[in-house]
BALOBA-1460 file (C-alpha; in Angstrom, 3 decimals):
// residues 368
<rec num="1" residu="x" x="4.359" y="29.587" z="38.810"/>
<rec num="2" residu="x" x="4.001" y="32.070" z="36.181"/>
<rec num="3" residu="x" x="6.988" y="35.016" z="36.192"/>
<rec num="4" residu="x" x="5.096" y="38.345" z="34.968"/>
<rec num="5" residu="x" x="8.455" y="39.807" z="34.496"/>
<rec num="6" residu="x" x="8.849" y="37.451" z="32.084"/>
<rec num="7" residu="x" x="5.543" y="37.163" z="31.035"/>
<rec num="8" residu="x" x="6.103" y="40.892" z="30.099"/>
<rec num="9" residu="x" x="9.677" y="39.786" z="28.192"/>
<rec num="10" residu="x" x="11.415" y="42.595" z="30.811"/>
<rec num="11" residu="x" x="14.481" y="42.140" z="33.343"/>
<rec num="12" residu="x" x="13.435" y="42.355" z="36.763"/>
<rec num="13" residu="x" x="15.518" y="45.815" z="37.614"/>
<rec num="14" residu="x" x="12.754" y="47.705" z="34.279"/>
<rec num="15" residu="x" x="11.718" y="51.069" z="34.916"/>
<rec num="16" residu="x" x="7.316" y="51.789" z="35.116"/>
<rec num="17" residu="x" x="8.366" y="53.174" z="31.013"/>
<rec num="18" residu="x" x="9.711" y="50.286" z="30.213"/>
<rec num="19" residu="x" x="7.052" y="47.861" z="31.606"/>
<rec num="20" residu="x" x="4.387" y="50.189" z="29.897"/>
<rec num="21" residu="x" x="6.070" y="49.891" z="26.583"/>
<rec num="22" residu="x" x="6.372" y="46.060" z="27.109"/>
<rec num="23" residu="x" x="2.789" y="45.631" z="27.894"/>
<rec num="24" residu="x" x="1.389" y="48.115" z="24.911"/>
<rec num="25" residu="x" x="3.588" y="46.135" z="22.164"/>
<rec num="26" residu="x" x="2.348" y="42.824" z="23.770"/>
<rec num="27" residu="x" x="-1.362" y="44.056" z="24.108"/>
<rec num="28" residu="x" x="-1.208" y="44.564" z="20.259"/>
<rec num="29" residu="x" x="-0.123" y="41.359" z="19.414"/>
<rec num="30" residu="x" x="-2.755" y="39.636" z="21.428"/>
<rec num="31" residu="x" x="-5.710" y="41.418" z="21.724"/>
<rec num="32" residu="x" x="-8.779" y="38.971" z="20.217"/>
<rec num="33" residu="x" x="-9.585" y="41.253" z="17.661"/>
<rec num="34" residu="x" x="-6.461" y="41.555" z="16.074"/>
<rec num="35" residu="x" x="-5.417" y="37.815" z="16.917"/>
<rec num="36" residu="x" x="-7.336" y="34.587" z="16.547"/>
<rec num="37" residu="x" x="-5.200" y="32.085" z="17.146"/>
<rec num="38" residu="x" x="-6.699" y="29.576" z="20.099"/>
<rec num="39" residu="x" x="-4.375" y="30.595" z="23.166"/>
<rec num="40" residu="x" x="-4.135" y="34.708" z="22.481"/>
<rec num="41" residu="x" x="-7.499" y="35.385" z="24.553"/>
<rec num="42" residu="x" x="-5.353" y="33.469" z="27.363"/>
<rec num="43" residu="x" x="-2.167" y="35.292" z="27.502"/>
<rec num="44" residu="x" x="-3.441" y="38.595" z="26.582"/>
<rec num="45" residu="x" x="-5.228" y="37.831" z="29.841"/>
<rec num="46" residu="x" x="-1.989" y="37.155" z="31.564"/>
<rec num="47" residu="x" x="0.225" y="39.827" z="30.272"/>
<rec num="48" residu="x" x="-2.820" y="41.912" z="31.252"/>
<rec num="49" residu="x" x="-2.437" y="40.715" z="34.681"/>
<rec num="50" residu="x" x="0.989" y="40.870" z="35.105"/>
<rec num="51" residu="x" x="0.766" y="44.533" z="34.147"/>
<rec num="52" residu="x" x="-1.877" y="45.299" z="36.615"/>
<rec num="53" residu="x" x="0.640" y="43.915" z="39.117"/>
<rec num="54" residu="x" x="4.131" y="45.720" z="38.177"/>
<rec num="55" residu="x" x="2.353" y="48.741" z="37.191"/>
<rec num="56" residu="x" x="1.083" y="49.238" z="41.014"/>
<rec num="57" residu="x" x="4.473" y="50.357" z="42.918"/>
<rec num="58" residu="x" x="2.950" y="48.797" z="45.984"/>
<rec num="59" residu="x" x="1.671" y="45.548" z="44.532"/>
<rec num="60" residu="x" x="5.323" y="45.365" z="42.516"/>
<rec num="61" residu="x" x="6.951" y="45.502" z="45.812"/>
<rec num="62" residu="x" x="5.202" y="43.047" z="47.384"/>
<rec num="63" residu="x" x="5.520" y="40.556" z="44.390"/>
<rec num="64" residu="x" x="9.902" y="41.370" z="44.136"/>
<rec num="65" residu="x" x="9.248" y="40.401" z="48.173"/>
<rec num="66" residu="x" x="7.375" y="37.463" z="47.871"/>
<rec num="67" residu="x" x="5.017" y="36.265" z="50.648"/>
<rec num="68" residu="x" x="7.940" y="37.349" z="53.481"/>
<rec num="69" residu="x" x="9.811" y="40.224" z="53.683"/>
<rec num="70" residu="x" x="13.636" y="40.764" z="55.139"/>
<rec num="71" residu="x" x="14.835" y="42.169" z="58.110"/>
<rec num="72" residu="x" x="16.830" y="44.995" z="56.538"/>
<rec num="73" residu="x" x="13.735" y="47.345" z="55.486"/>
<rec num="74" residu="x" x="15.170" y="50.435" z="57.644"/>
<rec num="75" residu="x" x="13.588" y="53.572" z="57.593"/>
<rec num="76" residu="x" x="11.605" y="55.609" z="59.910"/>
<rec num="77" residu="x" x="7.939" y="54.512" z="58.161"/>
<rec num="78" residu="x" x="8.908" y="50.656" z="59.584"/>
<rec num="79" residu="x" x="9.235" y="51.344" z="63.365"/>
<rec num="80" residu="x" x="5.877" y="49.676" z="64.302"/>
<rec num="81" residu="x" x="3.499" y="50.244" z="67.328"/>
<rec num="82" residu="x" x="3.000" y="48.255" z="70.739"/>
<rec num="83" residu="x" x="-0.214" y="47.034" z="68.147"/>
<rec num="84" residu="x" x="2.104" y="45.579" z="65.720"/>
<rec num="85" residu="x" x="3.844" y="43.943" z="68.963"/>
<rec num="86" residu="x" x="0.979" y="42.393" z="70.645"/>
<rec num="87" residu="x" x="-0.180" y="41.244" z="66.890"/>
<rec num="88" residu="x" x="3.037" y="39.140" z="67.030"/>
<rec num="89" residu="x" x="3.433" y="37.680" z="70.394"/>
<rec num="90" residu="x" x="-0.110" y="37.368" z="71.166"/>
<rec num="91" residu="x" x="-1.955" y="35.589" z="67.972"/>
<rec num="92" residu="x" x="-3.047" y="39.072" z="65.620"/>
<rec num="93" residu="x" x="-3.861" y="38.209" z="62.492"/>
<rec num="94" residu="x" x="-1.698" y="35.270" z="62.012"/>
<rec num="95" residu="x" x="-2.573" y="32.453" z="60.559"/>
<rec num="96" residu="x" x="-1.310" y="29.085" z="59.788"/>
<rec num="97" residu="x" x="-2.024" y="29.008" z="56.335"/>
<rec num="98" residu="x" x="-4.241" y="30.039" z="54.023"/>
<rec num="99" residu="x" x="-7.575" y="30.348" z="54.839"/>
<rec num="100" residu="x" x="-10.405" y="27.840" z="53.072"/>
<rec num="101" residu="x" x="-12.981" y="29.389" z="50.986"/>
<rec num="102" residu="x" x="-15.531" y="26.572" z="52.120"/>
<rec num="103" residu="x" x="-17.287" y="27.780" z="55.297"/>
<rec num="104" residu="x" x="-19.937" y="26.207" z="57.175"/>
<rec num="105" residu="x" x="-23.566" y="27.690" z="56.218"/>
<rec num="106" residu="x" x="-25.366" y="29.848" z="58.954"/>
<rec num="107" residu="x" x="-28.528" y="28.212" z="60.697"/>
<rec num="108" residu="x" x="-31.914" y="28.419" z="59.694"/>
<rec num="109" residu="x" x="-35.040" y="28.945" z="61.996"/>
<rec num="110" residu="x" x="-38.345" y="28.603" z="60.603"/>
<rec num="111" residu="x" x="-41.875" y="28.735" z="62.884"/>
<rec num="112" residu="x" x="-44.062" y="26.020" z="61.928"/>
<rec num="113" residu="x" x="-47.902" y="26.061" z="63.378"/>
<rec num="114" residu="x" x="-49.713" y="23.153" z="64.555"/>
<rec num="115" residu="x" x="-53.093" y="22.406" z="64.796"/>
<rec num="116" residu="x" x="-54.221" y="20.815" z="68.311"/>
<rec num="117" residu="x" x="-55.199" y="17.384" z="66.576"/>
<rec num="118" residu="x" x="-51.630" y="17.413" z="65.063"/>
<rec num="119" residu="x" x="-50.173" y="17.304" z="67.971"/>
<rec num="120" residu="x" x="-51.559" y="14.011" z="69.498"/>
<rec num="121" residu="x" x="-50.457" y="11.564" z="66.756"/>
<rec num="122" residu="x" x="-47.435" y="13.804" z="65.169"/>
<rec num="123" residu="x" x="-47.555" y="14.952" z="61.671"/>
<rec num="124" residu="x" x="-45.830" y="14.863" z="58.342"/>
<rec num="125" residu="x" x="-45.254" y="18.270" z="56.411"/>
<rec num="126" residu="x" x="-43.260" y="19.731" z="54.278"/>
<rec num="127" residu="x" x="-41.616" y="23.101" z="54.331"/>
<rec num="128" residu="x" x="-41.141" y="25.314" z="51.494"/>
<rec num="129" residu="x" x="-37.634" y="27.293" z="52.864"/>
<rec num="130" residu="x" x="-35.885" y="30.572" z="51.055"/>
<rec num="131" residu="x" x="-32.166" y="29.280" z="51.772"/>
<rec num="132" residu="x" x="-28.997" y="29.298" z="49.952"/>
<rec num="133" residu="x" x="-28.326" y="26.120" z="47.939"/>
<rec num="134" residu="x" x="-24.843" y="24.620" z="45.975"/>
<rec num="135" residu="x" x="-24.916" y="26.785" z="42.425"/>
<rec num="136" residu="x" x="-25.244" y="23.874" z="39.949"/>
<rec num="137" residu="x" x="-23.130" y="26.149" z="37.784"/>
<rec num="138" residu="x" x="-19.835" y="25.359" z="39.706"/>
<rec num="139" residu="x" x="-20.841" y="23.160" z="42.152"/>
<rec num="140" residu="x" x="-19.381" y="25.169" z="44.975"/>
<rec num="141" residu="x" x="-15.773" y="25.955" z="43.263"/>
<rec num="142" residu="x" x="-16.848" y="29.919" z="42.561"/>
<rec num="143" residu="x" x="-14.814" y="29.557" z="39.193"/>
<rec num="144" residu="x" x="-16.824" y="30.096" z="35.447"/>
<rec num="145" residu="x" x="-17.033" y="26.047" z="33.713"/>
<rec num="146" residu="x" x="-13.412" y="25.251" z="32.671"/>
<rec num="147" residu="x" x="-11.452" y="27.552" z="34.840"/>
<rec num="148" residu="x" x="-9.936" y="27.229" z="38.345"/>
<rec num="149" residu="x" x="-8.954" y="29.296" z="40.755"/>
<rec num="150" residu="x" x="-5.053" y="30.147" z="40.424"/>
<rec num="151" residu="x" x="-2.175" y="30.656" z="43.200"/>
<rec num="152" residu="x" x="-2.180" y="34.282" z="44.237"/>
<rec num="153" residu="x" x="1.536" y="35.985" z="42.492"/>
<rec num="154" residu="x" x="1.690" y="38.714" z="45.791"/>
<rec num="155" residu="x" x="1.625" y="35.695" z="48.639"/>
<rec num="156" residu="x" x="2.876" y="32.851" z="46.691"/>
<rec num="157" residu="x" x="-0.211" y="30.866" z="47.787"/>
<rec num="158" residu="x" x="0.340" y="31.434" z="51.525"/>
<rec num="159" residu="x" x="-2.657" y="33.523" z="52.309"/>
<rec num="160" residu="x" x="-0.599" y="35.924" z="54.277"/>
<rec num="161" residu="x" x="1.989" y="38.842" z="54.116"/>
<rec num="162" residu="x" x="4.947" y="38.747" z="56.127"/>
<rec num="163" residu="x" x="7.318" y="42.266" z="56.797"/>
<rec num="164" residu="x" x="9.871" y="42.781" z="59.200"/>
<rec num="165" residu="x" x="8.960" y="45.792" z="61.811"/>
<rec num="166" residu="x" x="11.155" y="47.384" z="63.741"/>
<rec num="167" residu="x" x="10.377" y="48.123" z="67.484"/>
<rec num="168" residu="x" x="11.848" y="48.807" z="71.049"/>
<rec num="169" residu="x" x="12.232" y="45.216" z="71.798"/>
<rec num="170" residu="x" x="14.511" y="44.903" z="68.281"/>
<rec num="171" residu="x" x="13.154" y="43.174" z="64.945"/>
<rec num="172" residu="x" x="10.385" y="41.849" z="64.971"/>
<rec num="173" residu="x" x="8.025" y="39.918" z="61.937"/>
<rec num="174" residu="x" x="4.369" y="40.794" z="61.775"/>
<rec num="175" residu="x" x="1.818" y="38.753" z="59.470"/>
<rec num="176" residu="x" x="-1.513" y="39.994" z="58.098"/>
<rec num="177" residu="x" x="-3.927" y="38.277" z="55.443"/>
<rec num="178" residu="x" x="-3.056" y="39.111" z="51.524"/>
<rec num="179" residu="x" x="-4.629" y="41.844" z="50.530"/>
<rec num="180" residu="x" x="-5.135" y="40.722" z="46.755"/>
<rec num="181" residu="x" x="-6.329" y="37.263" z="47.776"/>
<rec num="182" residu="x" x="-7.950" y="38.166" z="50.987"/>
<rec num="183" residu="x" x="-6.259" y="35.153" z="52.729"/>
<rec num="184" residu="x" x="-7.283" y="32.694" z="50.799"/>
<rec num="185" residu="x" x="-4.058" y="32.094" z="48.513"/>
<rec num="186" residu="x" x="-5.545" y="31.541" z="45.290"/>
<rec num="187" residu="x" x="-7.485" y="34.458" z="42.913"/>
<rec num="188" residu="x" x="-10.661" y="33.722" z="40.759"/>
<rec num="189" residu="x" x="-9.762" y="35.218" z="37.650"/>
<rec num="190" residu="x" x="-13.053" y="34.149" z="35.921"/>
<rec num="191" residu="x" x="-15.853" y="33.770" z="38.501"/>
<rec num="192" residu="x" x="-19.003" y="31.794" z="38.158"/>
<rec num="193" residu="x" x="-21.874" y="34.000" z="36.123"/>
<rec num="194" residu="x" x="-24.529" y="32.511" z="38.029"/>
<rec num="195" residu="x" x="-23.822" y="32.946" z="41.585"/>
<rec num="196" residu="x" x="-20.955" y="35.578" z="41.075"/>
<rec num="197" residu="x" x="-17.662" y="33.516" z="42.860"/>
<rec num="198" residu="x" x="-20.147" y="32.818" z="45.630"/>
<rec num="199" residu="x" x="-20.281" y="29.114" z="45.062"/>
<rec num="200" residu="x" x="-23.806" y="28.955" z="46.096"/>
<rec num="201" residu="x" x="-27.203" y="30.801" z="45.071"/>
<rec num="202" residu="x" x="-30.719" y="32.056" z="46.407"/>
<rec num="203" residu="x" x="-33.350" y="29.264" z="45.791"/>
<rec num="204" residu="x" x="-36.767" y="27.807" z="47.509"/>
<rec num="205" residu="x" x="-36.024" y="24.139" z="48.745"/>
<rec num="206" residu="x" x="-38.752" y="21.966" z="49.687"/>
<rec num="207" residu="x" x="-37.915" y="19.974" z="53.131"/>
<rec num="208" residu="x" x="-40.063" y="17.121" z="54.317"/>
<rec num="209" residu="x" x="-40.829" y="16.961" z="58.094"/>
<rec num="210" residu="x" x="-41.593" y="14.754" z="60.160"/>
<rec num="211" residu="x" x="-43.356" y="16.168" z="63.345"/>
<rec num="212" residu="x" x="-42.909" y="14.142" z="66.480"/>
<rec num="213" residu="x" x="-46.171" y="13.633" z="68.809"/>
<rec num="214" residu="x" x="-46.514" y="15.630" z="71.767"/>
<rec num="215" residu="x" x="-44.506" y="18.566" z="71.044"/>
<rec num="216" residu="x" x="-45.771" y="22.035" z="72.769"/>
<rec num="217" residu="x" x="-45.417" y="25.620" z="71.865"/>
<rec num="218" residu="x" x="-41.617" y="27.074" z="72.272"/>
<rec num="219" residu="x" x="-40.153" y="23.377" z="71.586"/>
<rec num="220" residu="x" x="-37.517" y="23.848" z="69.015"/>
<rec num="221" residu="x" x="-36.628" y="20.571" z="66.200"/>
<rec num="222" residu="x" x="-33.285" y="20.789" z="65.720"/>
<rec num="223" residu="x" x="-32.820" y="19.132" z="61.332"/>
<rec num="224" residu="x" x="-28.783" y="18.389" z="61.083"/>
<rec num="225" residu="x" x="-26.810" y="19.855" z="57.930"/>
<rec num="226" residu="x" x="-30.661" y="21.051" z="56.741"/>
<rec num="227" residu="x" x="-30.149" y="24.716" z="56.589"/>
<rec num="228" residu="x" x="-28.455" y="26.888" z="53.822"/>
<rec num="229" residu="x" x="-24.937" y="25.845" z="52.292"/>
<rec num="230" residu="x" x="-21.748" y="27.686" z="52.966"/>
<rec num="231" residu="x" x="-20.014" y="29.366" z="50.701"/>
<rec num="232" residu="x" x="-18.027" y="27.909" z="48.162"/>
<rec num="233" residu="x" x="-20.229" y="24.394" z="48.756"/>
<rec num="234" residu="x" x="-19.263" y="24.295" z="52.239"/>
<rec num="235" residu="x" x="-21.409" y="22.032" z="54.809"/>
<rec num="236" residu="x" x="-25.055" y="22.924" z="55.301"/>
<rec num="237" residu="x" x="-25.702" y="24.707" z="58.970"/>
<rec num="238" residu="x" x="-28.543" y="22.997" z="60.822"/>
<rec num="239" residu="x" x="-32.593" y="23.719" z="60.451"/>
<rec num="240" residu="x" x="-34.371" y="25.051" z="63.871"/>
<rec num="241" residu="x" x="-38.216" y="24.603" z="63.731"/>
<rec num="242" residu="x" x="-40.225" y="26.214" z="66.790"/>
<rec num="243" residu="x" x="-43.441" y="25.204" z="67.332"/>
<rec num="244" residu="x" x="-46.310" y="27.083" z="67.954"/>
<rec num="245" residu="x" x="-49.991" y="25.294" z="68.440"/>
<rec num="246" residu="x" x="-53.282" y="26.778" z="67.570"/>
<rec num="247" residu="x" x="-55.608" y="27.882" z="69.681"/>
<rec num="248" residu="x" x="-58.741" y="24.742" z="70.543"/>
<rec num="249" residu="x" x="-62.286" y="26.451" z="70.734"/>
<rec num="250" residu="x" x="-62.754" y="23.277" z="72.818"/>
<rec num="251" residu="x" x="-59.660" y="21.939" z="74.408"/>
<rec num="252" residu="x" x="-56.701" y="23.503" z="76.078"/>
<rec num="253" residu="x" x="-53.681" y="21.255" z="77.624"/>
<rec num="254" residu="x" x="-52.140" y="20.511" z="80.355"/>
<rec num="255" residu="x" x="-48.639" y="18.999" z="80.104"/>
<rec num="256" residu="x" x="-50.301" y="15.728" z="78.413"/>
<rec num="257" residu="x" x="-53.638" y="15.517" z="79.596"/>
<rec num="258" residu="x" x="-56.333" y="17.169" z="77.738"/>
<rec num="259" residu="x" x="-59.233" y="19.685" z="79.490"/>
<rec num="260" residu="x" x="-62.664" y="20.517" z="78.344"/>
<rec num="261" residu="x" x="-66.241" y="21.666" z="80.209"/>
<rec num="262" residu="x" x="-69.124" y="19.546" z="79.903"/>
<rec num="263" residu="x" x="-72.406" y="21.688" z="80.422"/>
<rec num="264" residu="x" x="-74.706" y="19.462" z="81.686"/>
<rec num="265" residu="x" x="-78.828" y="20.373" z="82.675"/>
<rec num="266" residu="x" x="-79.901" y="20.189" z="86.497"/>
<rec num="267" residu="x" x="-82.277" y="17.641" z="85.587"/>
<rec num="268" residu="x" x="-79.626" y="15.154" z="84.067"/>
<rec num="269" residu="x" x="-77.048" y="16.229" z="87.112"/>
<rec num="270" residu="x" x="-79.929" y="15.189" z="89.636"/>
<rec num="271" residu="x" x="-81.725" y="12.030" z="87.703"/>
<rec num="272" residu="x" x="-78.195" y="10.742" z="85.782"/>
<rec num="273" residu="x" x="-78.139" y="10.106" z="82.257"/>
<rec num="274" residu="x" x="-75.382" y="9.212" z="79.703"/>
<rec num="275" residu="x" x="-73.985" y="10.564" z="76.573"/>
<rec num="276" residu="x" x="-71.633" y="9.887" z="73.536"/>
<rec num="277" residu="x" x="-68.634" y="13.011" z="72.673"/>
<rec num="278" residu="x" x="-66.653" y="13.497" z="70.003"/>
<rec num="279" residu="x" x="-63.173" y="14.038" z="70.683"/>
<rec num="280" residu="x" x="-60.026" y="14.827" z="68.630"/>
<rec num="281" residu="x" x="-59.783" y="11.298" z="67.915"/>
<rec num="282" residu="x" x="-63.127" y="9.541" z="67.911"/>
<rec num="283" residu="x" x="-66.483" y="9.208" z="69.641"/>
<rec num="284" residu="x" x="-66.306" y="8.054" z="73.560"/>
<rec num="285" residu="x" x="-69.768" y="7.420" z="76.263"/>
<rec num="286" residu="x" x="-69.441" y="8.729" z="78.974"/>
<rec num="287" residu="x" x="-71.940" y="8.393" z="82.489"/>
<rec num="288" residu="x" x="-72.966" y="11.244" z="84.365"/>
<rec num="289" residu="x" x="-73.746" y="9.929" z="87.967"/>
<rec num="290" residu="x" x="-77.318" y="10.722" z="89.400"/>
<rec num="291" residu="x" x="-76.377" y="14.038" z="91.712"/>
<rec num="292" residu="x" x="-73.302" y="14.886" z="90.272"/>
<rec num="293" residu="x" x="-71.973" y="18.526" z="91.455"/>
<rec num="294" residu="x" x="-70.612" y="21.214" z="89.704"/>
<rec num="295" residu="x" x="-66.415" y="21.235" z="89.590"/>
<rec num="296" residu="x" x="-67.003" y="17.683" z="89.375"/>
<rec num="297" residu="x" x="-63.923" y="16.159" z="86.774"/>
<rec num="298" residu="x" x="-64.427" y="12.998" z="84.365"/>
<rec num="299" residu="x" x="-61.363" y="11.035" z="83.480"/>
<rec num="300" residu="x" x="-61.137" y="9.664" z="80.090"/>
<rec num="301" residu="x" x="-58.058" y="7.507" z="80.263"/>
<rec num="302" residu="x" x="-55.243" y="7.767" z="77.714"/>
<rec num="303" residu="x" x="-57.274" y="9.954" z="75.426"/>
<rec num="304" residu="x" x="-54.709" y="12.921" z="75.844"/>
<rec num="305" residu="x" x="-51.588" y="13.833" z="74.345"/>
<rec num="306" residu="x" x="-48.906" y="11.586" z="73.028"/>
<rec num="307" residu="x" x="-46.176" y="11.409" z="75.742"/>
<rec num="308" residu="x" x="-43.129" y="13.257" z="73.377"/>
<rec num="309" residu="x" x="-40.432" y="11.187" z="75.855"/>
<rec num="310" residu="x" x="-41.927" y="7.714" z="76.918"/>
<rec num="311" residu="x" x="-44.950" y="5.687" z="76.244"/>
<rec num="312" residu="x" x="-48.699" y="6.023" z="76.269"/>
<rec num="313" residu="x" x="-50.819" y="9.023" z="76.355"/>
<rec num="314" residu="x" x="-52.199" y="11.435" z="78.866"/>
<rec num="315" residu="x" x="-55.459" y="11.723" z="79.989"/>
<rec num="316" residu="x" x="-58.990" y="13.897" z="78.903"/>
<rec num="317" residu="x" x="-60.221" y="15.581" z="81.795"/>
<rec num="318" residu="x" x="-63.828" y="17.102" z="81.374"/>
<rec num="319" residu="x" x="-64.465" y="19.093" z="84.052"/>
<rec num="320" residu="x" x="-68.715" y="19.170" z="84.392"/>
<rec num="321" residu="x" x="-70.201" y="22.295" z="84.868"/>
<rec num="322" residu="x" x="-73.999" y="22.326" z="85.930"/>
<rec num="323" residu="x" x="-75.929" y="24.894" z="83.926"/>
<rec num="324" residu="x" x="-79.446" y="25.928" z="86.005"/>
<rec num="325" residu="x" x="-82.803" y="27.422" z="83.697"/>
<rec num="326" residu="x" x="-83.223" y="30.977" z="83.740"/>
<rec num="327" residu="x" x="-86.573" y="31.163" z="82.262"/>
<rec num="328" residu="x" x="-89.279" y="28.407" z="82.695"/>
<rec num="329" residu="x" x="-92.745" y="28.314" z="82.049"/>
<rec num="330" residu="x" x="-95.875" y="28.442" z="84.493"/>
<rec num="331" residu="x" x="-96.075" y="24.893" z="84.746"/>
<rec num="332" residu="x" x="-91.917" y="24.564" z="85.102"/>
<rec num="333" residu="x" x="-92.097" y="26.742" z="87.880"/>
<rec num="334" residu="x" x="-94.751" y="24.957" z="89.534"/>
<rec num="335" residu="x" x="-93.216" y="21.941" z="89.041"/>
<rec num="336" residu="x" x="-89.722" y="22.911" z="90.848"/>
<rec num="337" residu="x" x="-91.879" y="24.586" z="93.828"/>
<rec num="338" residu="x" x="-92.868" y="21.358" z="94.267"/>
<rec num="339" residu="x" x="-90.186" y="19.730" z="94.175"/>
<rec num="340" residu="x" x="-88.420" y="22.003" z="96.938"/>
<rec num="341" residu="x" x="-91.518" y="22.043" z="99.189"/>
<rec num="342" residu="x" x="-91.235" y="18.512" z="99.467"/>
<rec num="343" residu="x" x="-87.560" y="18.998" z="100.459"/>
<rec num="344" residu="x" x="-86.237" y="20.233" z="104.100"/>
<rec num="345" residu="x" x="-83.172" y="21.356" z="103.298"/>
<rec num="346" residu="x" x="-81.780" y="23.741" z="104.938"/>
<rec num="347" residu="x" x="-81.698" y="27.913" z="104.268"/>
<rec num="348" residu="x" x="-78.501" y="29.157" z="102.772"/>
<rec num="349" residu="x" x="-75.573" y="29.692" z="105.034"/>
<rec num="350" residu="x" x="-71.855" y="30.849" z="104.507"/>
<rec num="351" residu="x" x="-69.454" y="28.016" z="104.861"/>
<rec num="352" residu="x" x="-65.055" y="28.009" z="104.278"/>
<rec num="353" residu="x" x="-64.039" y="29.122" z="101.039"/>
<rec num="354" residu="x" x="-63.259" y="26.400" z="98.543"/>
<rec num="355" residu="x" x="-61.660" y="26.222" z="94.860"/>
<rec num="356" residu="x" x="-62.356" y="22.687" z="93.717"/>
<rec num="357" residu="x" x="-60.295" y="21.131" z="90.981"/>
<rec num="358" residu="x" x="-62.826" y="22.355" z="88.126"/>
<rec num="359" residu="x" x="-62.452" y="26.191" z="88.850"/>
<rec num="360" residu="x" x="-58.611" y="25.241" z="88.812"/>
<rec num="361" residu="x" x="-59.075" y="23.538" z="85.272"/>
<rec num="362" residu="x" x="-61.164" y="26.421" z="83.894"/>
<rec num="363" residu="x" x="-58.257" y="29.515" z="85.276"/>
<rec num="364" residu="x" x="-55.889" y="27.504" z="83.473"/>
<rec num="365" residu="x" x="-58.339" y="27.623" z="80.125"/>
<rec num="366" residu="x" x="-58.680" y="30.941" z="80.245"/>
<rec num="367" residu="x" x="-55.202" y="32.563" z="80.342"/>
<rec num="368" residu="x" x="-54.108" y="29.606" z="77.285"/>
């Protein structure tokens, strides 16, 4: 490890004059634009260093300490707190060692929407994402090409400073992160220009996705190690994607079974007829039996949703609704007064209230 007292060519006991006069003499020799020999950019940086260290009583002091201080530091200004106690039986700001630059990157959440037809077979995108990527620069070690990080002169590479409080209960030793280093043990003395000693940089990534079948709105995908990159290259956090499906001007869902209305005339509900649909994944014929009723439901099997856990699909449900003329010519109108004159039925008359299955169907539309 590099002495700046020595650096500096002074004994250890020099006066602030004598380290000033030490540094100007040396700063003379070595400045660049007086000297161009191939290491003088280098040491003028470390004698530059070193002064920025003894010239600050405080930083001096720690440095002539080293990373722990003695027990004998007497004086009124080191009887510490019951804060500086608890710090030291109870965890504070201790620390094993020093602390890694390399964290783990946060989490990313991104909404992705999905259209209805989507949803039944799954889907492959792919994401454009604003997230922090490795700078290519460094590749994650926050130092400018062809430097390093060095060991930290005030903690000796620990990552911590160590002094010796004095309290009620006797002597005690207290132990807080370097304040040069910030905990970390080692300084940057050149730091990457492109992302700044941050090891990583703000960049659009492109993420392929694939989209599982059956998924709803408020599911959340969870991607592993697919979100941003710590700092200093550490691992990637994980990618969140919550789902939200568009509105159907046709179909709505339930769990896995798909719902629709089928208007059908009063002439085809009475006589029967059949017809051919197009749903979200191909034509199907279906029957309509002669007399079928209003609230009446068709099952089309395994034309729903894919099941997202298990096998098979749901079901489409088409709930048949029975639509009756409002305006009909002379001859229409004579026709149907026919028809019910040669009917007896029966005048209308109040009966129990009943919700059939189709008026159940259509609430559940409506407040999709």
């Amino acid at each position: 490890m590099v002495d700046h007292y020595e650096t500096l060519g002074v004994a250890r006991e020099a006066t602030p004059d004598e380290i000033k006069k030490a540094y100007r003499r040396l700063a003379r020799e070595l400045h660049p634009d007086v000297n161009s020999t191939p290491d003088a950019s280098e040491k003028f940086k470390l004698v530059t260093h070193a002064y920025d260290v003894l010239s600050d009583a405080k930083q001096r002091q720690n440095y002539d300490l080293g990373p722990q201080a003695g027990f004998g530091g007497g004086g009124s200004q080191n009887f510490g707190g019951f804060g500086d106690i608890f710090e030291t039986f109870f965890g504070g700001n201790q620390r094993p060692g020093p602390r890694s630059r390399r964290e783990r990157g946060q989490d990313a959440l991104v909404r992705v929407e999905l259209d209805l037809e989507e949803v039944i077979f799954g889907t492959t995108t792919t994401l454009e994402v604003d997230t922090a990527i490795l700078c290519t620069t460094c590749e994650g070690s926050c130092a400018a090409p062809g430097t390093h990080p060095v060991t930290c002169d005030i903690c000796r590479g620990s990552g911590t400073i160590q002094r010796a409080v004095r309290s009620l209960l006797g002597n005690v030793m207290t132990s807080n992160p370097c304040g040069t280093c910030r905990g970390y043990g080692t300084i940057i003395p050149n730091p990457c220009p492109t992302c700044q000693g941050q090891g990583r940089v703000r960049a659009r990534r492109e993420i392929p996705v694939d989209i599982p079948a059956g998924v709803d709105t408020g599911l959340r995908l969870q991607m592993p190690s697919q979100g941003e990159v710590g700092p200093a290259g550490g691992p990637n956090g994980d990618l969140f994607l919550e789902i939200k499906v568009s509105h159907h001007d046709v179909y709505s869902r339930n769990g896995d079974d798909l719902l629709a209305t089928l208007e059908v005339q009063m002439t085809d509900a009475i006589l029967g007829t059949s017809t051919t649909l197009k749903t979200l994944d191909g034509e199907v014929t279906i029957e309509i039996k002669p007399g079928t009723q209003s609230a009446e439901v068709i099952t089309i099997k395994d034309r729903g949703i894919t099941r997202l856990r298990g096998a098979g699909r749901g079901d489409l449900k088409i709930g048949v609704q029975v639509t009756t003329p409002t305006k009909l010519s002379h001859k229409e109108h004579e026709l149907i007064a026919q028809f019910a004159k040669s009917r007896k039925t029966q005048a209308p008359n109040l009966t129990h209230f009943q919700q059939g299955l189709f008026q159940k169907l259509r609430d559940r539309f409506l407040n999709l």
